[in-house]
Biopython code that builds the backbone (N, CA, C, O; Angstrom):
import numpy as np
from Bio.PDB.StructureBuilder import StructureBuilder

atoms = [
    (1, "UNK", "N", (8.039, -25.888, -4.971)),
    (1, "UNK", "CA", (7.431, -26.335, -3.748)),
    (1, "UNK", "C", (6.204, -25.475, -3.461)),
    (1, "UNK", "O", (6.241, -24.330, -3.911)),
    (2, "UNK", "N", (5.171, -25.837, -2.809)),
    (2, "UNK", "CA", (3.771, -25.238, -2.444)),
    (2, "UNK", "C", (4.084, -25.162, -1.080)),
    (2, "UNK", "O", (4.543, -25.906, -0.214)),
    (3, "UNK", "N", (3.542, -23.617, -1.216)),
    (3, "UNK", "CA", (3.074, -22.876, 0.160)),
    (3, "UNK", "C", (2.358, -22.402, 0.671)),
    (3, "UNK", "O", (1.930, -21.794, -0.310)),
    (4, "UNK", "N", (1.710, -22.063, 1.485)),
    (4, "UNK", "CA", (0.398, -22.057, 2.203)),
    (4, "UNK", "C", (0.726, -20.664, 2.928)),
    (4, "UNK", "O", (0.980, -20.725, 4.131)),
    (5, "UNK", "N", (0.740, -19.402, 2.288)),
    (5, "UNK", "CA", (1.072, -18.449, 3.059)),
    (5, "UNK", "C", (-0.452, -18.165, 4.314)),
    (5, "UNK", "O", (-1.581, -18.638, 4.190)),
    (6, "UNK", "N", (-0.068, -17.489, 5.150)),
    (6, "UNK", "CA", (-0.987, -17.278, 6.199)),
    (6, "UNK", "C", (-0.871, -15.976, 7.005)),
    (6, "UNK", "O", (-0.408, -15.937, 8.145)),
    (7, "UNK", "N", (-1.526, -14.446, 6.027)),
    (7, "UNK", "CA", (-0.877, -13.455, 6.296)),
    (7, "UNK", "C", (-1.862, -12.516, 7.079)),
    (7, "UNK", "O", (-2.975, -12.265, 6.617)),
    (8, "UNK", "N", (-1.406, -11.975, 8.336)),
    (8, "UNK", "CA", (-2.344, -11.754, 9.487)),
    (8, "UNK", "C", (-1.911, -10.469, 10.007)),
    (8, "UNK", "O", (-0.713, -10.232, 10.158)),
    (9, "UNK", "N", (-3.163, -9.305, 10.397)),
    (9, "UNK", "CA", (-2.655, -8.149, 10.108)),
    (9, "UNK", "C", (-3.642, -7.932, 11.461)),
    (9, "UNK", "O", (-4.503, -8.724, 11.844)),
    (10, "UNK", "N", (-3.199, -6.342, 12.225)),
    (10, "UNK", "CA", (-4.002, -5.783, 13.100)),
    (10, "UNK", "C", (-4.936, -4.936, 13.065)),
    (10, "UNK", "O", (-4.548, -3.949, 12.440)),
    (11, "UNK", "N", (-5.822, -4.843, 13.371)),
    (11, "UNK", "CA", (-7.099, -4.257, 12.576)),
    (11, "UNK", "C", (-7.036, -2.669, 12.060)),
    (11, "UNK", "O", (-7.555, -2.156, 11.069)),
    (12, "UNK", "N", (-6.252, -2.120, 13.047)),
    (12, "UNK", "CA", (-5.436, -0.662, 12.878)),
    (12, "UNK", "C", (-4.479, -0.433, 11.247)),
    (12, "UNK", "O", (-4.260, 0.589, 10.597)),
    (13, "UNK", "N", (-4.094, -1.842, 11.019)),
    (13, "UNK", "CA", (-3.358, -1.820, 9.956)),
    (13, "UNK", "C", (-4.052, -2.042, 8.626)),
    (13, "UNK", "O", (-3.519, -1.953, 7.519)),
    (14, "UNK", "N", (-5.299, -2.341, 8.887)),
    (14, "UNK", "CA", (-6.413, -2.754, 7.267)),
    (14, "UNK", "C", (-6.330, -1.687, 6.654)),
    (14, "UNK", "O", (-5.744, -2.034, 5.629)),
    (15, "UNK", "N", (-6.518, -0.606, 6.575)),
    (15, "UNK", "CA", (-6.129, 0.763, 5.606)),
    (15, "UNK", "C", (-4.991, 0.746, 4.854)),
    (15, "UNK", "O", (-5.012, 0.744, 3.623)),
    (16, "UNK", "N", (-3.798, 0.730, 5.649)),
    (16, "UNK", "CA", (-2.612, 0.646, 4.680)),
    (16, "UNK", "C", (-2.537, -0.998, 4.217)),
    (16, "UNK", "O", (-1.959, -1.129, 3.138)),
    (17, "UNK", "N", (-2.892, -1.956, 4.673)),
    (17, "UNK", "CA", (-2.680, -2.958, 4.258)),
    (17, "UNK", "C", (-3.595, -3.150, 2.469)),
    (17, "UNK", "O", (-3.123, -3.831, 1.559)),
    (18, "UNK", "N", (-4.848, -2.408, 2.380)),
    (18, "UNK", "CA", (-5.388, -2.476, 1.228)),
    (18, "UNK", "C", (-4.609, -1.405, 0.189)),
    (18, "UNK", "O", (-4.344, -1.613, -0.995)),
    (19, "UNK", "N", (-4.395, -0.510, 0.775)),
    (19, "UNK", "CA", (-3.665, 0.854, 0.312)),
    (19, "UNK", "C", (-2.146, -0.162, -0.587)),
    (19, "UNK", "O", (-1.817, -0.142, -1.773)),
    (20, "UNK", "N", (-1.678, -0.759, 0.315)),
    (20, "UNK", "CA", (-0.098, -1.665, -0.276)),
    (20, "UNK", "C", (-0.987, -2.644, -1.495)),
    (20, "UNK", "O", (-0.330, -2.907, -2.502)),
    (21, "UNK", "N", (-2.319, -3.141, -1.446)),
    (21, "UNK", "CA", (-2.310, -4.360, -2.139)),
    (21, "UNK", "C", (-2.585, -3.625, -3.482)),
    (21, "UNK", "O", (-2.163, -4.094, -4.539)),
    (22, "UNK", "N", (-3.487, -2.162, -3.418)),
    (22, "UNK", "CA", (-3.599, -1.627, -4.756)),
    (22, "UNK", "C", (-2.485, -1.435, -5.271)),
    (22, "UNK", "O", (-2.251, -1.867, -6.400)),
    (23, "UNK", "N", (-1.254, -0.519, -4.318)),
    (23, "UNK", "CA", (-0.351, -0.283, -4.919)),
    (23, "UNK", "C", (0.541, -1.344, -5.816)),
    (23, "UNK", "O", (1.177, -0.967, -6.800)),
    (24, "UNK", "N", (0.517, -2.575, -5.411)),
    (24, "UNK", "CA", (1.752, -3.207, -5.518)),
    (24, "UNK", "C", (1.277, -4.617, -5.855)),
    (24, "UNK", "O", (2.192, -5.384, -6.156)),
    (25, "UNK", "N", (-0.099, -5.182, -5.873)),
    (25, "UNK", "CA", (-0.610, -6.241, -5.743)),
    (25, "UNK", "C", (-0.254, -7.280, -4.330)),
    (25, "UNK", "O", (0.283, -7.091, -3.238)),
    (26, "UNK", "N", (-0.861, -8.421, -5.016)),
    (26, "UNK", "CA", (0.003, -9.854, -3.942)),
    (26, "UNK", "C", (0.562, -10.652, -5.008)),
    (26, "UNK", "O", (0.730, -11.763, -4.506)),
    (27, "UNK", "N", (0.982, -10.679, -6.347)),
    (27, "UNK", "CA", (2.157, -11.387, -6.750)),
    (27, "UNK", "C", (3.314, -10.899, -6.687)),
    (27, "UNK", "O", (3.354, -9.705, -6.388)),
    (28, "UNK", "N", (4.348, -11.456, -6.882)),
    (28, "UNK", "CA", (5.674, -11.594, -6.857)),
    (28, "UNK", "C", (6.508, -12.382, -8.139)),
    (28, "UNK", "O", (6.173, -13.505, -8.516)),
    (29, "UNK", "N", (7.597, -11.651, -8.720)),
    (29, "UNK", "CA", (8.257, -12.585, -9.451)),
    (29, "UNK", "C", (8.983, -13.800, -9.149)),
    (29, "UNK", "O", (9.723, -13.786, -8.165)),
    (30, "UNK", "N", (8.887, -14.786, -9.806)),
    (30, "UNK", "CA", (9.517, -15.605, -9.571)),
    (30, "UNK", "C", (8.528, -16.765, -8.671)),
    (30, "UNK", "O", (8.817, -17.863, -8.195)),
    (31, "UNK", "N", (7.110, -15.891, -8.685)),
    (31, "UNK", "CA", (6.346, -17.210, -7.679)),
    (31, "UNK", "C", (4.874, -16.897, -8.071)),
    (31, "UNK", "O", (4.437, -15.758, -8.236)),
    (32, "UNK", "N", (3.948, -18.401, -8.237)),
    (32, "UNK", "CA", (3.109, -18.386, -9.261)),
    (32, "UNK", "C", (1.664, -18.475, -7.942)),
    (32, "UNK", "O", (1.469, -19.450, -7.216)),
    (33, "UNK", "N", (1.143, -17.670, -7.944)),
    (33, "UNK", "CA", (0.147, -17.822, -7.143)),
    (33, "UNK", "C", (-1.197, -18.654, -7.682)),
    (33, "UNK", "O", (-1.816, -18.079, -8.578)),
    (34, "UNK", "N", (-1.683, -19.856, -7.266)),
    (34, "UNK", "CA", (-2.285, -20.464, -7.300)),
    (34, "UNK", "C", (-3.289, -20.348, -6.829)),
    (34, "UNK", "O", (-4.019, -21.281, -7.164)),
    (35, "UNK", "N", (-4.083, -19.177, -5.739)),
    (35, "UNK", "CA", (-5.407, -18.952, -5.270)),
    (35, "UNK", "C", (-5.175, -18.478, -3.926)),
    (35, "UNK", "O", (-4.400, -18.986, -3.115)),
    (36, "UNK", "N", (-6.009, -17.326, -3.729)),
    (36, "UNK", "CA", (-5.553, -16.439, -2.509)),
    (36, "UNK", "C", (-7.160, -16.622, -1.880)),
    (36, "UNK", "O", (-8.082, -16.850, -2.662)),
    (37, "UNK", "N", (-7.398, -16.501, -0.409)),
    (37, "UNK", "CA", (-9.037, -16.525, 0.092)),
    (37, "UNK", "C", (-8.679, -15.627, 0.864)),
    (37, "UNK", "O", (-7.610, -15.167, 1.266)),
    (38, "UNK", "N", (-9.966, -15.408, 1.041)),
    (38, "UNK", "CA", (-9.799, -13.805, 2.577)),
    (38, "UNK", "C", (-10.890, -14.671, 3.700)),
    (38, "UNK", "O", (-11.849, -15.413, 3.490)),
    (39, "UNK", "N", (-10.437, -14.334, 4.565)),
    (39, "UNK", "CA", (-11.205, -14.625, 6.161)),
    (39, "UNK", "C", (-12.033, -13.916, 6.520)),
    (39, "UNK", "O", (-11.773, -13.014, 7.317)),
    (40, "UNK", "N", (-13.518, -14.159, 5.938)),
    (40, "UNK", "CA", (-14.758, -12.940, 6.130)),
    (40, "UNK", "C", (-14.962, -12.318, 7.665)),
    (40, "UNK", "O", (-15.927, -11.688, 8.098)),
    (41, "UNK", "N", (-14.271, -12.536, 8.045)),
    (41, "UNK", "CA", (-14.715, -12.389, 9.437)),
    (41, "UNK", "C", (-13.398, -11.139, 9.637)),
    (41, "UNK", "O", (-13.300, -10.546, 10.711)),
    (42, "UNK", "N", (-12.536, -10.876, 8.593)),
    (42, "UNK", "CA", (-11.422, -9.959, 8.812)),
    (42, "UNK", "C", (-9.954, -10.288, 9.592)),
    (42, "UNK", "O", (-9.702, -11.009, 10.557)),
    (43, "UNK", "N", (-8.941, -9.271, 8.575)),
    (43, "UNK", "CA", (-7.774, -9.656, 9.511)),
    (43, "UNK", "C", (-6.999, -10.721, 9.198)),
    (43, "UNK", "O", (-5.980, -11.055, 9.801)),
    (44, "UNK", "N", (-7.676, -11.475, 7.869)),
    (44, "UNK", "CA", (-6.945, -12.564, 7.392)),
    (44, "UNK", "C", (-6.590, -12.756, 6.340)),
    (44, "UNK", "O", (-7.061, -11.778, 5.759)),
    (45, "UNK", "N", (-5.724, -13.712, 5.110)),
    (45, "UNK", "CA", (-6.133, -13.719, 4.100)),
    (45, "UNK", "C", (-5.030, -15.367, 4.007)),
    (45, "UNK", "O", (-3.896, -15.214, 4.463)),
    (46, "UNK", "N", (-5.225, -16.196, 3.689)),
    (46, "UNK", "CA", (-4.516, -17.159, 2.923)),
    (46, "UNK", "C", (-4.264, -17.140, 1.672)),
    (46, "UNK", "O", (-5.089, -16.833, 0.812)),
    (47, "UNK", "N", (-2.481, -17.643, 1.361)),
    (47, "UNK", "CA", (-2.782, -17.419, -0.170)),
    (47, "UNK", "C", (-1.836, -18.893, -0.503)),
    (47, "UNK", "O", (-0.742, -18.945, 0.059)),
    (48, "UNK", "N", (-2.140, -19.784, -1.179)),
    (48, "UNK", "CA", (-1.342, -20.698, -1.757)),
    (48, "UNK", "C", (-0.044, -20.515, -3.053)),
    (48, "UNK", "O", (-0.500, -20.562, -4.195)),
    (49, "UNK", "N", (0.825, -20.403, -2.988)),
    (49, "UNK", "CA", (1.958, -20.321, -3.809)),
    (49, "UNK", "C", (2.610, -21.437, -4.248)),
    (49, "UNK", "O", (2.516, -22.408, -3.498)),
    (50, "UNK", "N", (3.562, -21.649, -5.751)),
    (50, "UNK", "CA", (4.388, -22.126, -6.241)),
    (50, "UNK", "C", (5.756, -21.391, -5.993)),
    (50, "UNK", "O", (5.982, -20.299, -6.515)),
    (51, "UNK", "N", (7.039, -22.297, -4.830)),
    (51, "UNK", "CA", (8.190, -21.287, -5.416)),
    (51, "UNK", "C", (9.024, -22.239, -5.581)),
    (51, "UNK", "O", (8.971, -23.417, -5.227)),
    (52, "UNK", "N", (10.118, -21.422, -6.369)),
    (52, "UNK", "CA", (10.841, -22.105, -6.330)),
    (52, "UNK", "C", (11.476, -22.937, -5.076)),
    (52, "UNK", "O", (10.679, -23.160, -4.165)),
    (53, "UNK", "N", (12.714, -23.393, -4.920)),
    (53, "UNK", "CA", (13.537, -23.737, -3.656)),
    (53, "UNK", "C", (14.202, -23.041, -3.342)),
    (53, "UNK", "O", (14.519, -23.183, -2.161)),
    (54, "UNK", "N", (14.773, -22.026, -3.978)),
    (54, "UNK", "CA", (15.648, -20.396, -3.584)),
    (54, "UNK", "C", (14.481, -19.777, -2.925)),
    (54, "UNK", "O", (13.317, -19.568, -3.267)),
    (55, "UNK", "N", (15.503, -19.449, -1.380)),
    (55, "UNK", "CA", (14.498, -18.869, -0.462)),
    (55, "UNK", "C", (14.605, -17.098, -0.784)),
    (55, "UNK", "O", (13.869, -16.219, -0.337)),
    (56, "UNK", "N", (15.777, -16.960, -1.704)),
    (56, "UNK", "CA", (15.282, -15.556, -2.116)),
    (56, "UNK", "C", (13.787, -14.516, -2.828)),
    (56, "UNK", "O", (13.588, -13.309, -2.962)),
    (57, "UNK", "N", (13.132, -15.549, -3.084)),
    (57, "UNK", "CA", (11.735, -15.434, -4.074)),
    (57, "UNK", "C", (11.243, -14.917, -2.488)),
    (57, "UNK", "O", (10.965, -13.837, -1.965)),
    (58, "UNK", "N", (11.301, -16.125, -2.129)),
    (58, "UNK", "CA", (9.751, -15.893, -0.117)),
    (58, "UNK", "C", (10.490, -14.963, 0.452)),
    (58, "UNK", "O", (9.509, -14.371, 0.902)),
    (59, "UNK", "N", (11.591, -14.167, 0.910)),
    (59, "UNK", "CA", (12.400, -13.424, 1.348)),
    (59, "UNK", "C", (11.667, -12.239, 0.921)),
    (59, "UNK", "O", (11.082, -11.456, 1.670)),
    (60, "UNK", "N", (11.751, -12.175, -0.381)),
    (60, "UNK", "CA", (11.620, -10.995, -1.440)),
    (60, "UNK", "C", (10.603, -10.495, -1.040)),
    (60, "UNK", "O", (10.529, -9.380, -0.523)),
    (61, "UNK", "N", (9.797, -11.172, -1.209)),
    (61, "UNK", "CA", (8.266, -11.352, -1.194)),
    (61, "UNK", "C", (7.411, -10.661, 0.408)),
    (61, "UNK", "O", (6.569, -9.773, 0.536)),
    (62, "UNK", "N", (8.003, -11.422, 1.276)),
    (62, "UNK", "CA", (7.960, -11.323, 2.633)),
    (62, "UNK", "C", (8.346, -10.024, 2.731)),
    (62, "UNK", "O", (7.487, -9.251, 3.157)),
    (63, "UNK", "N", (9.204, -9.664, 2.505)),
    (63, "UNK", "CA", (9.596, -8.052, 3.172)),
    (63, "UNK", "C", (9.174, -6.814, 2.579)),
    (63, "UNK", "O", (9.517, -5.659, 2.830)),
    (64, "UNK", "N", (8.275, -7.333, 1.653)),
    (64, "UNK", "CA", (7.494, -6.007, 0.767)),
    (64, "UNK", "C", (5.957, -5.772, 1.732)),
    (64, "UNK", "O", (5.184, -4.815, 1.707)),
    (65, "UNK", "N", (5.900, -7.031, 2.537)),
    (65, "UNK", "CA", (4.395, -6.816, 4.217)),
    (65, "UNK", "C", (5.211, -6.951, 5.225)),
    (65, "UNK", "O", (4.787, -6.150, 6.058)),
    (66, "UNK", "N", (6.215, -7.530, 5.696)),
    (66, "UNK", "CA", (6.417, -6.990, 6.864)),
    (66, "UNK", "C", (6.304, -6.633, 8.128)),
    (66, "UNK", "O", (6.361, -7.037, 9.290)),
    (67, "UNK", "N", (6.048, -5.356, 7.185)),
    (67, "UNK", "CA", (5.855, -3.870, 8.533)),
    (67, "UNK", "C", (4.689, -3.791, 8.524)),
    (67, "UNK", "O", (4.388, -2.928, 9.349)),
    (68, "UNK", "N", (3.524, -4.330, 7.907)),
    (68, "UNK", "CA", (2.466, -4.159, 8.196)),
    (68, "UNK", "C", (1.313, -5.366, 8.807)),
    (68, "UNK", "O", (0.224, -5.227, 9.363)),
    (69, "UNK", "N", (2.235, -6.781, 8.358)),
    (69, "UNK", "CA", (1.578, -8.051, 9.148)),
    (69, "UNK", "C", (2.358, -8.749, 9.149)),
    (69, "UNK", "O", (3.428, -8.838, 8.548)),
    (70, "UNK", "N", (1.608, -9.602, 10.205)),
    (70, "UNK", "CA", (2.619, -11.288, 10.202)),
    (70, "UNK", "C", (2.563, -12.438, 9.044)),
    (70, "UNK", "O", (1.493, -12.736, 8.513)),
    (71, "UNK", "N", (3.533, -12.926, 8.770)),
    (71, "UNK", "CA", (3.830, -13.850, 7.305)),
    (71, "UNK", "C", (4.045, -15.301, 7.653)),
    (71, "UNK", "O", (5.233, -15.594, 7.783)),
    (72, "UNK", "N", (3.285, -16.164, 7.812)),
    (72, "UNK", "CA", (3.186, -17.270, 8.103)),
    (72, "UNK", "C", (3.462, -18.270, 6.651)),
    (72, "UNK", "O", (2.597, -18.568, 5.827)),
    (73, "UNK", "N", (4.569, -18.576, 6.628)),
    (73, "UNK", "CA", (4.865, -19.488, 4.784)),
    (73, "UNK", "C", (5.108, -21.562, 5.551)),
    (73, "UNK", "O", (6.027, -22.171, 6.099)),
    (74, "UNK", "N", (4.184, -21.779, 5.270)),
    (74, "UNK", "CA", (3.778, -23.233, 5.487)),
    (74, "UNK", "C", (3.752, -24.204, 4.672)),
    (74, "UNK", "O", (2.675, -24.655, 4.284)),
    (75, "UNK", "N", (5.249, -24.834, 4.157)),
    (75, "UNK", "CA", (5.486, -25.772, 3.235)),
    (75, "UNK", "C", (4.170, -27.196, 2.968)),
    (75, "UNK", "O", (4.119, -28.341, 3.418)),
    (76, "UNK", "N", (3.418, -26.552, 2.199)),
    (76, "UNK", "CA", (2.384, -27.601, 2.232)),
    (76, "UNK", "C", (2.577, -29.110, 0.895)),
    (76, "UNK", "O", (3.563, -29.087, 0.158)),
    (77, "UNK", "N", (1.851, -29.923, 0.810)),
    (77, "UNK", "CA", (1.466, -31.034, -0.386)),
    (77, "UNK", "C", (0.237, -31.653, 0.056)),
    (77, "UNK", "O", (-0.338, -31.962, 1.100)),
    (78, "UNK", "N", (0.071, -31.702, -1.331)),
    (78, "UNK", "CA", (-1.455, -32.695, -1.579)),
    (78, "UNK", "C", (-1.446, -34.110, -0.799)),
    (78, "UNK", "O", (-0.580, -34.950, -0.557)),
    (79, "UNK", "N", (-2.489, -34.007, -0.588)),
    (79, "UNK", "CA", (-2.806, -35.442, 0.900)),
    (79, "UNK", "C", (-2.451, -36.686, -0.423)),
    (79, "UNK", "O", (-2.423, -37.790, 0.120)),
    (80, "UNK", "N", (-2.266, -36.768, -1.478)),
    (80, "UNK", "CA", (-2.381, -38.019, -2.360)),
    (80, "UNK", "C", (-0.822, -38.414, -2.402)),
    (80, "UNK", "O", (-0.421, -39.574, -2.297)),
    (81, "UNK", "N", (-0.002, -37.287, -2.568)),
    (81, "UNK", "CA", (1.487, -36.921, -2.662)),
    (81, "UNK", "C", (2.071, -37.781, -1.317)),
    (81, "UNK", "O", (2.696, -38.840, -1.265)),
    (82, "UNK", "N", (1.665, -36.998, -0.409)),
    (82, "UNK", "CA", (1.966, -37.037, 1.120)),
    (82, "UNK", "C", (1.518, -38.873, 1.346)),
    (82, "UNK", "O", (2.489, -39.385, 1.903)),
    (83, "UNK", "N", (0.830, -39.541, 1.192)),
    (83, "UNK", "CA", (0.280, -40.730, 1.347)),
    (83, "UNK", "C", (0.965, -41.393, 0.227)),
    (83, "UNK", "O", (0.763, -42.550, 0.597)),
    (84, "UNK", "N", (1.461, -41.485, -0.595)),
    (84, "UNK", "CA", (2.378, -42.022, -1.423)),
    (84, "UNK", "C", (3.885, -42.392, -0.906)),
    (84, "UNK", "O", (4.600, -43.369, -1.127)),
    (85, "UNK", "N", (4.079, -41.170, -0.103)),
    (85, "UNK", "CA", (5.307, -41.145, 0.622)),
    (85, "UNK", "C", (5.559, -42.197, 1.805)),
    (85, "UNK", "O", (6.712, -42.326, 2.217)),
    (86, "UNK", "N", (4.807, -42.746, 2.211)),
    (86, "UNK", "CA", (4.189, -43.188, 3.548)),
    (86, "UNK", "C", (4.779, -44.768, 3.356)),
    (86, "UNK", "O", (4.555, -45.620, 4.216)),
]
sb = StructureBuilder()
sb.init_structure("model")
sb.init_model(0)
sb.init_chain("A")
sb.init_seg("    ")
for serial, (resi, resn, name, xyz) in enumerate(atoms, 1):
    if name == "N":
        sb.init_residue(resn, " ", resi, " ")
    sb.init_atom(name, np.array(xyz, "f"), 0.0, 1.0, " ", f" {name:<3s}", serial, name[0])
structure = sb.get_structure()
């Protein structure tokens, strides 16, 4: 399933938040990242994912940021998919 993460941080927190991404990246096992954007304007970053349907992968995943931002995971599909359904 595709997800539309939407991960949002306080401006106090951009230091350690880059500090975690060297350390540790933004992938995860078990989930295939498909294209991440940053919000030039700061404080933002979207990232699109493949996961599985075991919510242990987004769990996993999720609690390695946390403590340092908010994790917005937004079950998304392609408008062609979605209109097929219809």
């Amino acid at each position: 399933m595709l997800y539309m993460h939407i991960l949002t941080w306080a401006p106090g927190q951009r230091d350690a938040v880059i500090e975690r991404v060297k350390k540790i990246g933004m992938e995860h096992e078990g989930i295939k990242v498909i294209g991440t954007w940053v919000d030039v304007h700061g404080g933002r970053v979207f990232q699109l994912s493949e996961e599985p349907a075991d919510p242990k992968f987004g769990l996993k995943a999720n609690f390695a940021w946390n403590d340092l931002m908010k994790i917005e995971a937004v079950p998304v599909m392609k408008a062609e998919e979605f209109l097929q359904l219809l």
